[in-house]
C-alpha positions in Angstrom: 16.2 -14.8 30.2 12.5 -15.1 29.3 11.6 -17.7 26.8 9.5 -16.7 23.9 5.8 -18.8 23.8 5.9 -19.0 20.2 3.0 -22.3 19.9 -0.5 -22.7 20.2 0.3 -25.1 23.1 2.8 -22.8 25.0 0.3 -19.6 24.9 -2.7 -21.3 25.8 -4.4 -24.2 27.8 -6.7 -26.4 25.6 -9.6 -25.6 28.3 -8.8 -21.7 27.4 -8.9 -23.2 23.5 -12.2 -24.7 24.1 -14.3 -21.7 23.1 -17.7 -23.5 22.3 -20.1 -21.3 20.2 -19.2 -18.7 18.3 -21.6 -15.6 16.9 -19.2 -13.7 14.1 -21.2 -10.6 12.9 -20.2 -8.1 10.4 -18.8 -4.7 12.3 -21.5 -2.5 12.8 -24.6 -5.0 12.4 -27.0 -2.5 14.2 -28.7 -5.7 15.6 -29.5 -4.5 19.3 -27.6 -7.4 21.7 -31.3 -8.1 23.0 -32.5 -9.2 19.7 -29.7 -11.4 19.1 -29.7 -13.2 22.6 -33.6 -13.6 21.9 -33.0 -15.0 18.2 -30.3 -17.5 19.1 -32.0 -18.4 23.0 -28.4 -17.7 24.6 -26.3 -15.3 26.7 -24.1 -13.9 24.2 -21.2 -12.1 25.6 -19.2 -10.2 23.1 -15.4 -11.2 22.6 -13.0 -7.9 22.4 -9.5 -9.2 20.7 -8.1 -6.2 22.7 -8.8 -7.4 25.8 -7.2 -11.3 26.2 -4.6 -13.0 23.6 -7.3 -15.8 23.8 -9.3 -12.7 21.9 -6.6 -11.5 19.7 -5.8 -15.0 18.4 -9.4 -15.9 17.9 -9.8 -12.9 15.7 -7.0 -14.1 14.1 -7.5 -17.5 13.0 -11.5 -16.8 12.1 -10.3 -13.8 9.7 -7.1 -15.9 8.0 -10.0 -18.9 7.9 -12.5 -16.7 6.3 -9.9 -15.5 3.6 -8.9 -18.7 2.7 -12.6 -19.0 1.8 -12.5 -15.7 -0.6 -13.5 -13.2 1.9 -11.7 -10.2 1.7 -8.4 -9.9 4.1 -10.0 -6.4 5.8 -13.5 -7.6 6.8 -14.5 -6.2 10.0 -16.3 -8.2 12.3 -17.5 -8.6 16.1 -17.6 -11.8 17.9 -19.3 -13.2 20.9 -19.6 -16.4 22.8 -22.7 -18.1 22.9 -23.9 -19.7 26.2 -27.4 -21.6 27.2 -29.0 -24.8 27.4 -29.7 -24.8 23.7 -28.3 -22.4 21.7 -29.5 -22.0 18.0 -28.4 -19.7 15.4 -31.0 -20.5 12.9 -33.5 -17.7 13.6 -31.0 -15.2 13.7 -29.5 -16.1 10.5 -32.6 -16.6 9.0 -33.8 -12.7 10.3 -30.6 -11.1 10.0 -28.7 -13.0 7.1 -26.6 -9.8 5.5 -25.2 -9.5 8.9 -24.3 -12.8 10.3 -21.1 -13.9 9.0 -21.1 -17.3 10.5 -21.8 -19.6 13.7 -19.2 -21.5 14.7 -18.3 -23.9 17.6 -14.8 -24.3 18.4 -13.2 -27.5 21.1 -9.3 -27.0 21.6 -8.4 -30.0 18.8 -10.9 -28.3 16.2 -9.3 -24.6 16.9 -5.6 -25.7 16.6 -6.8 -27.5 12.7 -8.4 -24.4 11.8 -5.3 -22.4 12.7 -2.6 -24.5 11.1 -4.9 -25.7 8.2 -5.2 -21.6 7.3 -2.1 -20.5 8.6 0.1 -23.0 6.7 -2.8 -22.0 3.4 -1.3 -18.5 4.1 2.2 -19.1 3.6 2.0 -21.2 0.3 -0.4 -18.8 -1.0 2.5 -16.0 -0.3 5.4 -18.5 -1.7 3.2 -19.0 -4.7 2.6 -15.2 -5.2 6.2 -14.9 -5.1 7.2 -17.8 -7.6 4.7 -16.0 -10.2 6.5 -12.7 -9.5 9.8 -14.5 -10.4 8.3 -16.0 -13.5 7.0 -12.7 -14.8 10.7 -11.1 -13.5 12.1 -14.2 -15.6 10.2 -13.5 -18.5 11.0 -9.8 -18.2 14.8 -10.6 -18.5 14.3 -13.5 -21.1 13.1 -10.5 -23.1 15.8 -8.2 -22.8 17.8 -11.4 -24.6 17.4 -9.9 -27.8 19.5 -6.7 -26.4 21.8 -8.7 -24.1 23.3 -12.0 -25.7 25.2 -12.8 -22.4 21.3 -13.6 -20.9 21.2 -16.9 -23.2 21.1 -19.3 -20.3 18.3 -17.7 -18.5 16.4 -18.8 -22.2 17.0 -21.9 -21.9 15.4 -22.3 -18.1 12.3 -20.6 -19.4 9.9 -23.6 -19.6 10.8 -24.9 -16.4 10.2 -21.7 -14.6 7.0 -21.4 -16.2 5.9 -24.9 -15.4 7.6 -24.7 -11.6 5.2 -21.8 -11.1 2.3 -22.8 -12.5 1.8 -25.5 -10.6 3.7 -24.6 -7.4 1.3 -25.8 -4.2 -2.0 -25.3 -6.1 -2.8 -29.1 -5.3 -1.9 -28.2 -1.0 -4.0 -24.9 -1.4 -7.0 -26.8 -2.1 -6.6 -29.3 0.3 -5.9 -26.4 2.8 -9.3 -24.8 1.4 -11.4 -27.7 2.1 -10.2 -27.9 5.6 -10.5 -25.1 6.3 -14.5 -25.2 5.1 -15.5 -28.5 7.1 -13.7 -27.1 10.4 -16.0 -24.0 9.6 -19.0 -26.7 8.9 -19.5 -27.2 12.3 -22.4 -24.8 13.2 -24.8 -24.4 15.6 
């Protein structure tokens, strides 16, 4: 019976995690490769998230990091490593700011934050999504009272709902945000 690798630690090595640079640019940039590897001084080898799980996951933790900071869940992007004796992103994100969506450089510890820090932002976003769609389905029924007097005790939990999802995780979302934004602070 196969066991299922369902961690970061059981699916990958941290010398596999240990990406170093990162280039994200938006899908279809229409900078040539050339221009890019001139701009930042480095090999840049692009990263297909078809091609490894390292890939696939990488793709994955950048776009649920980038969402976290408002960016829009379908962005379409292309990423490559960055190697050389001293990479720098600053000409090419000074030439080609529109397209650049960030540099990034990633060591196994820094990775695994970024992935639990918007991972677990994910999830209370979604439970407090939910506990406002229960408020406004609480509400809803509150208001069929006046039709229904058998519905009197959902009137009287009214405040409490509201208040419970008001203020449900709002506090851990933004301490998830900023996480998420200094483990994206580390540029190059």
């Amino acid at each position: 019976m196969a066991i299922a690798k369902n961690t970061i630690n059981d699916m990958f090595t941290d010398d596999e995690l240990s990406v170093g640079k990162i280039l994200v640019m938006k899908l279809d940039h229409d900078v040539p490769l050339e221009d890019m590897e001139r701009l930042t001084r480095a090999t840049l080898t692009e990263i297909d998230p078809n091609a490894t799980p390292l890939g696939e996951f990488l793709k994955e933790v950048i776009r649920n990091a980038l969402v976290v900071l408002g960016a829009s869940r379908w962005v379409s992007f292309e990423m490559y490593a960055a190697v050389g004796e001293n990479p720098n992103s600053m000409f090419l994100c000074s030439a080609e700011a529109d397209k650049v969506i960030g540099t990034y450089e990633f060591d196994a510890d820094s990775i695994k934050r970024l992935h639990n820090a918007a991972l677990s932002h994910k999830k209370i976003a979604a439970a407090r999504n939910a506990m406002l769609r229960a408020k406004d389905a609480h509400n809803e029924l509150v208001s069929l009272h006046l039709k229904h007097p058998t519905f009197k005790s959902f009137v009287r939990r009214t405040n409490a709902v509201n208040k419970a999802s008001h203020c449900y995780g709002i506090s851990t979302l933004k301490k998830l945000s900023k996480e998420v934004k200094q483990s994206l602070s580390k540029t190059w």
